[in-house]
N, CA, C and O atoms as a Tinker XYZ file with bonds, in Angstrom:
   360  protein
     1  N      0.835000   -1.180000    0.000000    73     2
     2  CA     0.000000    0.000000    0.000000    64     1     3
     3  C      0.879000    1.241000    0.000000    63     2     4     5
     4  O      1.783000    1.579000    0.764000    81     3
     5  N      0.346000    1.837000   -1.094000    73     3     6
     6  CA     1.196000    3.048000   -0.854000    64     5     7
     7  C      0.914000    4.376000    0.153000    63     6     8     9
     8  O     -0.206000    4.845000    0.359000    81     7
     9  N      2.051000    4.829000    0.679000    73     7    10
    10  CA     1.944000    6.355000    1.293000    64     9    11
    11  C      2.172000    7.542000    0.717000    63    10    12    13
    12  O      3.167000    7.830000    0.052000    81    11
    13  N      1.265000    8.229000    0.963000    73    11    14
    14  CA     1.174000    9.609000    0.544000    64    13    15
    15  C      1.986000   10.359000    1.568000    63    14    16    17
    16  O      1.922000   10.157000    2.780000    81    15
    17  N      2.776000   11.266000    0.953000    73    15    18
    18  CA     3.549000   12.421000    2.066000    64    17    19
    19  C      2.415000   13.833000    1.657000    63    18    20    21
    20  O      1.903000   14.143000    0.581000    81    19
    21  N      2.360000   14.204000    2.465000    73    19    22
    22  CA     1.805000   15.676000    2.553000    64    21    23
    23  C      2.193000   16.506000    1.570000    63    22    24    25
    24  O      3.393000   16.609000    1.316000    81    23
    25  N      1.190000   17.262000    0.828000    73    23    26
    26  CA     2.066000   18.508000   -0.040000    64    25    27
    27  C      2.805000   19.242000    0.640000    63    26    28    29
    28  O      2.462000   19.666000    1.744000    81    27
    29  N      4.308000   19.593000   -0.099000    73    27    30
    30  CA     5.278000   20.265000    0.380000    64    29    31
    31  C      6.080000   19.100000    1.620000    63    30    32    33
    32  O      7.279000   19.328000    1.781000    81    31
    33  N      5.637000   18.216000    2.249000    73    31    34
    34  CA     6.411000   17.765000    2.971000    64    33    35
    35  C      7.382000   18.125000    3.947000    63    34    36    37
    36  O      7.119000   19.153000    4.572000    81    35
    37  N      8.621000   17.433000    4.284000    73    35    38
    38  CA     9.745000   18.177000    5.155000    64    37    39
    39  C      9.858000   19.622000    4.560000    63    38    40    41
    40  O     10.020000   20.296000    5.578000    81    39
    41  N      9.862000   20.138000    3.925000    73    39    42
    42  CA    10.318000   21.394000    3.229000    64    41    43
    43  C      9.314000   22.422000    3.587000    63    42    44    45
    44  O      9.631000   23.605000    3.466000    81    43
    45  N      7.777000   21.998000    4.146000    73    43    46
    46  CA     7.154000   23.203000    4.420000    64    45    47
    47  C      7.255000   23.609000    5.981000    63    46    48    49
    48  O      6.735000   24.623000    6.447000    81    47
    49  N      8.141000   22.488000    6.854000    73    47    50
    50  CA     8.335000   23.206000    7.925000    64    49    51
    51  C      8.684000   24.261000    8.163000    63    50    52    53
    52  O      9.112000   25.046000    7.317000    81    51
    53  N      8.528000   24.580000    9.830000    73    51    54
    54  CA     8.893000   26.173000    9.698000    64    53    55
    55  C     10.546000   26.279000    9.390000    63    54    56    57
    56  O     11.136000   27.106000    8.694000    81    55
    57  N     11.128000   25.042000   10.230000    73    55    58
    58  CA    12.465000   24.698000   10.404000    64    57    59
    59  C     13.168000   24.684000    8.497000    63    58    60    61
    60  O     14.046000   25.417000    8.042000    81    59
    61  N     12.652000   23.963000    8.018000    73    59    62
    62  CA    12.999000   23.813000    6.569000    64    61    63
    63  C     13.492000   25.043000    6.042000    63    62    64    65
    64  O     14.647000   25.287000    5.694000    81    63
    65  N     12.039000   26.134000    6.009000    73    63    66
    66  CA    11.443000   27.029000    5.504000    64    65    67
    67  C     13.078000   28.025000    6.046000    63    66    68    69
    68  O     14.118000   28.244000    5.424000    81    67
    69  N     12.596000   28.446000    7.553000    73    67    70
    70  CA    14.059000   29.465000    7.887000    64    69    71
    71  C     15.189000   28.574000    7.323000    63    70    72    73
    72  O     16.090000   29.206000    6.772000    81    71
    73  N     15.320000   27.208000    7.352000    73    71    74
    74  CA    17.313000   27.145000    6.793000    64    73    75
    75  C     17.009000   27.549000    4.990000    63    74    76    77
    76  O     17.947000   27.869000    4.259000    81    75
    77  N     15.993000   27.487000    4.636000    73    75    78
    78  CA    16.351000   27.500000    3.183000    64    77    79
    79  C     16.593000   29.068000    2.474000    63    78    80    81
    80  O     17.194000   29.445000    1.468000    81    79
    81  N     15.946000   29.637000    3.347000    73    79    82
    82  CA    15.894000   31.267000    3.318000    64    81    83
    83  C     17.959000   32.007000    3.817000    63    82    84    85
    84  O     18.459000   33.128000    3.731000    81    83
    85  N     18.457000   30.782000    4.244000    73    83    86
    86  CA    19.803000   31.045000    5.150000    64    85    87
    87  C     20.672000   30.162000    3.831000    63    86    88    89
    88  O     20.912000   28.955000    3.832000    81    87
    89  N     21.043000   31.169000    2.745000    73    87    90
    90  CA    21.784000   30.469000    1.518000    64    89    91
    91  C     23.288000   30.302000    1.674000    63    90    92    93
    92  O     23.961000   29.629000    0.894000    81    91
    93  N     23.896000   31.111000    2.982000    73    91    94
    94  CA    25.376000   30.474000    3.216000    64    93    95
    95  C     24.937000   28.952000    4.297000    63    94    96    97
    96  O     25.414000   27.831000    4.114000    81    95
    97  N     24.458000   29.129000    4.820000    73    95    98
    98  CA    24.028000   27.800000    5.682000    64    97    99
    99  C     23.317000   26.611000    5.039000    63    98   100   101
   100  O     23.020000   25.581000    5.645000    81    99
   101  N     23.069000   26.864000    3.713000    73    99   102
   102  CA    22.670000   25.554000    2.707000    64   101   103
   103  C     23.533000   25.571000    2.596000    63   102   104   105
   104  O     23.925000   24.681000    3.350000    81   103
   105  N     24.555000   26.085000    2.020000    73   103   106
   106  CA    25.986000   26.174000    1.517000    64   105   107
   107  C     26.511000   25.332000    2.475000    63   106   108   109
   108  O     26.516000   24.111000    2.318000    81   107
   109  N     26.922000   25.838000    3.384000    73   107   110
   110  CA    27.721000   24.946000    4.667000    64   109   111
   111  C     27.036000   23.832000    4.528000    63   110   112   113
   112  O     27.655000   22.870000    4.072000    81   111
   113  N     25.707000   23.675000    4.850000    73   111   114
   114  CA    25.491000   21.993000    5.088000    64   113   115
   115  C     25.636000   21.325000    4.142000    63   114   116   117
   116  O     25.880000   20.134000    4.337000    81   115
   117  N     25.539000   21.858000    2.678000    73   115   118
   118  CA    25.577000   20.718000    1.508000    64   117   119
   119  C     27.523000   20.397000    1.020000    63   118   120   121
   120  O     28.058000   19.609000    0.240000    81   119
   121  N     27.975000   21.307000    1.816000    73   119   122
   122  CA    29.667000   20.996000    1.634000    64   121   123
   123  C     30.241000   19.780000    2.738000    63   122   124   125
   124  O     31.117000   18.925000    2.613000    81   123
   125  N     29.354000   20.116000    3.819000    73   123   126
   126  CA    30.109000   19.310000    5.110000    64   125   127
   127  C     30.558000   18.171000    5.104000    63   126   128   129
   128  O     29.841000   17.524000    4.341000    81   127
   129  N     31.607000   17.329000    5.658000    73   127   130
   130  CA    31.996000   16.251000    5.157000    64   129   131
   131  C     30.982000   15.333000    5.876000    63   130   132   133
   132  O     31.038000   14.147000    5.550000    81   131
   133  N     30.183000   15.642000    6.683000    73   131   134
   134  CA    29.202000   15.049000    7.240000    64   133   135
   135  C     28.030000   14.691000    6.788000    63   134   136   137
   136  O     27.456000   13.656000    7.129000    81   135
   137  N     27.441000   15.821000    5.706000    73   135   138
   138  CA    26.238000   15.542000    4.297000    64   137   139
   139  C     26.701000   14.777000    3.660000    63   138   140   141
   140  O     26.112000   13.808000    3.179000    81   139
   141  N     28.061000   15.106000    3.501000    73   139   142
   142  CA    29.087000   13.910000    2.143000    64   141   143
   143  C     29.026000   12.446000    2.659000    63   142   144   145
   144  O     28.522000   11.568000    1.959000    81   143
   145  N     29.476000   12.220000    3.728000    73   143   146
   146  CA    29.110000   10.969000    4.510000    64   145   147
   147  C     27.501000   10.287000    4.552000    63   146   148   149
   148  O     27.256000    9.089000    4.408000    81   147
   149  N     26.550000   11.316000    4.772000    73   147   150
   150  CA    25.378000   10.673000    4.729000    64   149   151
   151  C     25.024000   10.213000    3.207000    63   150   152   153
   152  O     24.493000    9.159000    2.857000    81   151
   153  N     25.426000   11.194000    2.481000    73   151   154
   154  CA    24.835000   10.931000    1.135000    64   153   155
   155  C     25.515000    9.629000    0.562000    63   154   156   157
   156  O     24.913000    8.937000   -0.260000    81   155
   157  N     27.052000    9.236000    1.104000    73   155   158
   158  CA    27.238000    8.050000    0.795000    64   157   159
   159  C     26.800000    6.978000    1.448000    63   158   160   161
   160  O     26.833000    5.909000    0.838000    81   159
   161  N     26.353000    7.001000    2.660000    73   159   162
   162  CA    25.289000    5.988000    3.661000    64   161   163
   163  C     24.176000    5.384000    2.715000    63   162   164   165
   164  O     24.026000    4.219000    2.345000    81   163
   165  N     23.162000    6.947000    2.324000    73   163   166
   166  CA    21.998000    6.414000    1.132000    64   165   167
   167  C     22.401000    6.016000    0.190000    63   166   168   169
   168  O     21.829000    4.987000   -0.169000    81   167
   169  N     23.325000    6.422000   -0.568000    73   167   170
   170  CA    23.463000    5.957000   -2.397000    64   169   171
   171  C     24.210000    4.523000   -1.824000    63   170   172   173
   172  O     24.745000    4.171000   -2.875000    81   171
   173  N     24.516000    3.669000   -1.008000    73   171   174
   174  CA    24.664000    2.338000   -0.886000    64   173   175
   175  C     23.991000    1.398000   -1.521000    63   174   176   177
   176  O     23.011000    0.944000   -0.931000    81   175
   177  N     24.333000    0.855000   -2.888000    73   175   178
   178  CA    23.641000   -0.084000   -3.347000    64   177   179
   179  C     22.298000    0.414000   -4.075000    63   178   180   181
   180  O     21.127000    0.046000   -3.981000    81   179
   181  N     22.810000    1.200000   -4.682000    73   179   182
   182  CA    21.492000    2.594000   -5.095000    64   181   183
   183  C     20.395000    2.421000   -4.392000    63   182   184   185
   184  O     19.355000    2.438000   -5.050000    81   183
   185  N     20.305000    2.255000   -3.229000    73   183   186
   186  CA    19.289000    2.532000   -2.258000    64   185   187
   187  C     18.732000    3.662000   -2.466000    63   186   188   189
   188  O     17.684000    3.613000   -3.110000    81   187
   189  N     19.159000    4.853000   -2.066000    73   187   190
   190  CA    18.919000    6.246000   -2.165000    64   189   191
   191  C     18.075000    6.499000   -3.419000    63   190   192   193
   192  O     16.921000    6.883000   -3.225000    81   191
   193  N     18.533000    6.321000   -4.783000    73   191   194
   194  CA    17.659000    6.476000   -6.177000    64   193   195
   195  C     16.310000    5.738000   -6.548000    63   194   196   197
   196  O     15.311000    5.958000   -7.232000    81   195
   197  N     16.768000    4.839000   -5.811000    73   195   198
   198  CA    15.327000    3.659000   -5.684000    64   197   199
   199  C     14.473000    4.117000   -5.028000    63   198   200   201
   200  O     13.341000    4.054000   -5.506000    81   199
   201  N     14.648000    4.747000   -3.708000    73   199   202
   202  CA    13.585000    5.038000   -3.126000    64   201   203
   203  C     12.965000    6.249000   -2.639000    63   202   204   205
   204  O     12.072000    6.479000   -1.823000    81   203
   205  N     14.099000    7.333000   -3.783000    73   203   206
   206  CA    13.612000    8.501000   -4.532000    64   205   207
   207  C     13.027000    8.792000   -5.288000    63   206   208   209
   208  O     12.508000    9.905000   -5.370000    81   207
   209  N     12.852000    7.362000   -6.559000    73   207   210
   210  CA    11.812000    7.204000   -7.251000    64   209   211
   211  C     10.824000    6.752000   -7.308000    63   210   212   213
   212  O     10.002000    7.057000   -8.172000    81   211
   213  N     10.549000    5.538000   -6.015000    73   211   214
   214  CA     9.267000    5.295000   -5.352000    64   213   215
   215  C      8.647000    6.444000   -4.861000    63   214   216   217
   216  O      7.489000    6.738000   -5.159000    81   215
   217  N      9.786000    7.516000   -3.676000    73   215   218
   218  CA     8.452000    8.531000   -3.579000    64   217   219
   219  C      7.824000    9.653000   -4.227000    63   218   220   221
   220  O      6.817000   10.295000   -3.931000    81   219
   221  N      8.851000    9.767000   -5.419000    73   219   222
   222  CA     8.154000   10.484000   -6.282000    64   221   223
   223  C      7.201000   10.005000   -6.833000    63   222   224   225
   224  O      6.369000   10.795000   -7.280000    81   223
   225  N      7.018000    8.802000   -6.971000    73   223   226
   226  CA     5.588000    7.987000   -7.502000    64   225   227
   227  C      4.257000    8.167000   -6.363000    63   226   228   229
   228  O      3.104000    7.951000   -6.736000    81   227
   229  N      4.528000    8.521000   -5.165000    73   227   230
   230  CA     3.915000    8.577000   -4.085000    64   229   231
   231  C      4.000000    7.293000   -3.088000    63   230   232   233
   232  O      2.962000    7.256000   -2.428000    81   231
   233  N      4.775000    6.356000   -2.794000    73   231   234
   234  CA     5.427000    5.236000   -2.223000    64   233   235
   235  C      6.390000    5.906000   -1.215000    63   234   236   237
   236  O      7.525000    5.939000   -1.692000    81   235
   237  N      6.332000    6.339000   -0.230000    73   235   238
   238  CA     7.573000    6.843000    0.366000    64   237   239
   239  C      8.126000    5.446000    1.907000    63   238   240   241
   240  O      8.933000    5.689000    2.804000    81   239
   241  N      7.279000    3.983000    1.682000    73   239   242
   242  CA     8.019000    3.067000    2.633000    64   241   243
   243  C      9.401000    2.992000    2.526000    63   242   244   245
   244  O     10.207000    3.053000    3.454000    81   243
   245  N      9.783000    2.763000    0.544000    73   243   246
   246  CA    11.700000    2.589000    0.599000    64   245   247
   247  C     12.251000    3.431000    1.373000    63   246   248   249
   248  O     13.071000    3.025000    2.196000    81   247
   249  N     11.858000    5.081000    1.267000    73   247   250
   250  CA    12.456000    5.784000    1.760000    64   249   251
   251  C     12.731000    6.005000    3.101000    63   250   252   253
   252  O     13.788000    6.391000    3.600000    81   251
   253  N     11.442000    5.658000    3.760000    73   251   254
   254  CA    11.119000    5.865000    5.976000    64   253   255
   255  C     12.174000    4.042000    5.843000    63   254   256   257
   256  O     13.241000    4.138000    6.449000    81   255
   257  N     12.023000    3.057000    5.386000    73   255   258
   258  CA    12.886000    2.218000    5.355000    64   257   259
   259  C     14.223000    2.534000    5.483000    63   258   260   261
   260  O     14.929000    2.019000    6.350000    81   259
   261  N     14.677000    3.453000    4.575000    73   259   262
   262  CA    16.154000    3.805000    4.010000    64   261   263
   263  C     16.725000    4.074000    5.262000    63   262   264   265
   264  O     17.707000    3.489000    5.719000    81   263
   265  N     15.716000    5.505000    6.135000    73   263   266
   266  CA    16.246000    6.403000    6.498000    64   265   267
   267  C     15.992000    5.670000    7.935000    63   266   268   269
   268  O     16.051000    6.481000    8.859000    81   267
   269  N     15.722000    4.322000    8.346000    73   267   270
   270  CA    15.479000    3.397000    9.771000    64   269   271
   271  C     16.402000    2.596000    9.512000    63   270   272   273
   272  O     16.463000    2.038000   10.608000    81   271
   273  N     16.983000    2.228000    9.048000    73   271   274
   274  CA    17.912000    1.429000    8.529000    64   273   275
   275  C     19.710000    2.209000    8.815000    63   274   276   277
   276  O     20.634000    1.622000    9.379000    81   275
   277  N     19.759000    3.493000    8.289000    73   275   278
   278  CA    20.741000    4.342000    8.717000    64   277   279
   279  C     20.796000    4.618000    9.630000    63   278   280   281
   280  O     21.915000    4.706000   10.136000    81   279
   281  N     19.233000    5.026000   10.664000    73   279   282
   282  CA    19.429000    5.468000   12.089000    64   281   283
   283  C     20.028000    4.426000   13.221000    63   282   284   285
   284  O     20.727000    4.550000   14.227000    81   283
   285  N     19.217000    3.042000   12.345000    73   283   286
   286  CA    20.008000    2.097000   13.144000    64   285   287
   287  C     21.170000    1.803000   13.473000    63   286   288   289
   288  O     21.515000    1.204000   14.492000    81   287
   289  N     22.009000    2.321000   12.397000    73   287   290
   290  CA    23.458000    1.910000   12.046000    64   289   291
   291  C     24.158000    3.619000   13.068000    63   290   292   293
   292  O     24.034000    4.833000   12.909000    81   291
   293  N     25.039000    2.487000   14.310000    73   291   294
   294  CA    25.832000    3.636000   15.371000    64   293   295
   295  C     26.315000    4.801000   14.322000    63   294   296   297
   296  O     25.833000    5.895000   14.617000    81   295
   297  N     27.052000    4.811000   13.309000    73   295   298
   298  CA    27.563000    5.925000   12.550000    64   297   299
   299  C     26.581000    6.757000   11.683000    63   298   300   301
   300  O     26.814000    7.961000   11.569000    81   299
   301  N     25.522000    6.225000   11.075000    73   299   302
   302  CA    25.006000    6.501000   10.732000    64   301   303
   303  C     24.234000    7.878000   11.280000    63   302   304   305
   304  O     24.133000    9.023000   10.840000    81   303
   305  N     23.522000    6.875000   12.990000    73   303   306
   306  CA    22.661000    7.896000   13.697000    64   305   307
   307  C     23.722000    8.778000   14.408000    63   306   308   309
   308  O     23.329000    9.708000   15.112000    81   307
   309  N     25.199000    8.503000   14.241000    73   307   310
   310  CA    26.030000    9.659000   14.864000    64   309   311
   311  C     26.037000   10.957000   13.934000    63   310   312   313
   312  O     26.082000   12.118000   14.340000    81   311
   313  N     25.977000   10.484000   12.460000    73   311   314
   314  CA    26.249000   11.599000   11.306000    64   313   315
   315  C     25.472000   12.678000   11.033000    63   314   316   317
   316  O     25.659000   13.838000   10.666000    81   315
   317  N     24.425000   11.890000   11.349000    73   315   318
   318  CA    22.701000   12.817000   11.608000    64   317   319
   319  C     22.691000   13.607000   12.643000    63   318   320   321
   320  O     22.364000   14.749000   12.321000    81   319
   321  N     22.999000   13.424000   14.185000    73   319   322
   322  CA    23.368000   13.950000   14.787000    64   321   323
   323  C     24.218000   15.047000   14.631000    63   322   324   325
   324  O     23.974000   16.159000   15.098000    81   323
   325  N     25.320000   14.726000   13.912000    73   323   326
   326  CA    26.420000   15.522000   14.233000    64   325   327
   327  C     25.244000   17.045000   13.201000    63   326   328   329
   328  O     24.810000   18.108000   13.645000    81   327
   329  N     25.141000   16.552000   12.074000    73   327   330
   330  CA    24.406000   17.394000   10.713000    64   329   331
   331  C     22.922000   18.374000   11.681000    63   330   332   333
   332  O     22.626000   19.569000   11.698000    81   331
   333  N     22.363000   17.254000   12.307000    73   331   334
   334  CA    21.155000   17.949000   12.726000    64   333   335
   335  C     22.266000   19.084000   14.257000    63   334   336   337
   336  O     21.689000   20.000000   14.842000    81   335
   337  N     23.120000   18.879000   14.445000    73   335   338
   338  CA    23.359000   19.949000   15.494000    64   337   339
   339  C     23.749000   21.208000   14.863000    63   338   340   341
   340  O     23.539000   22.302000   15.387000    81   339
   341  N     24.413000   21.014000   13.546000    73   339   342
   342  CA    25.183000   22.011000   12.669000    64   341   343
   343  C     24.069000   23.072000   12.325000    63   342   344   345
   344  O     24.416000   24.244000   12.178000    81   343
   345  N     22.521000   22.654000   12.166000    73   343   346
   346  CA    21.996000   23.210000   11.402000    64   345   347
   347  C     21.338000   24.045000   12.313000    63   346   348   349
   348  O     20.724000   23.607000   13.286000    81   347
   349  N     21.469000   25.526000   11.965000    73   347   350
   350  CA    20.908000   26.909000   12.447000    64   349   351
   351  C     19.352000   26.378000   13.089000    63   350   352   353
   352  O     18.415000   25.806000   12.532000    81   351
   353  N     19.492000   26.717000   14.122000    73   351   354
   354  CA    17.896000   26.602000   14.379000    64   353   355
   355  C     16.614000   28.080000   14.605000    63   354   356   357
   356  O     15.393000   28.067000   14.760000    81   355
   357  N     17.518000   29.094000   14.534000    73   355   358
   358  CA    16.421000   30.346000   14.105000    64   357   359
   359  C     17.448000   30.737000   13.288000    63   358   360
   360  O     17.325000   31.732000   12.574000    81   359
């Protein structure tokens, strides 16, 4: 069965909304060797593309899968951590 994500999704938070408006702080987070690390966590086994294109179909299990699967993994949920502390919160 498929899941529907909400229009706009993560991105219409308020949180989203202020970092995206903060274009040196996208900057910083999309350089960090810590995004670089996660993004190689997902693209494992093209995980990441697979279940980028499920939720663009409206399927987003690969993806809440993907992203339970990384949290599980000690480095994984350390990298997130480290990324979610980096990021401006007002």
């Amino acid at each position: 069965m498929k899941q529907q994500q909400p229009a706009g999704g993560i991105f219409s938070t308020p949180q989203a909304a202020h970092l995206l408006k903060d274009k040196a702080a996208v900057e910083r987070l999309t350089q960090s060797p810590d995004t670089k690390a996660l993004m190689e966590m997902l693209n494992r086994n093209g995980g990441l593309k697979a279940a980028a294109e499920a939720a663009m179909k409206g399927d987003a299990s690969q993806l809440q899968g993907l992203l339970s699967q990384l949290m599980r993994d000690p480095e994984g949920a350390r990298v997130v951590e480290r990324i979610n502390r980096s990021v401006p919160k007002d």
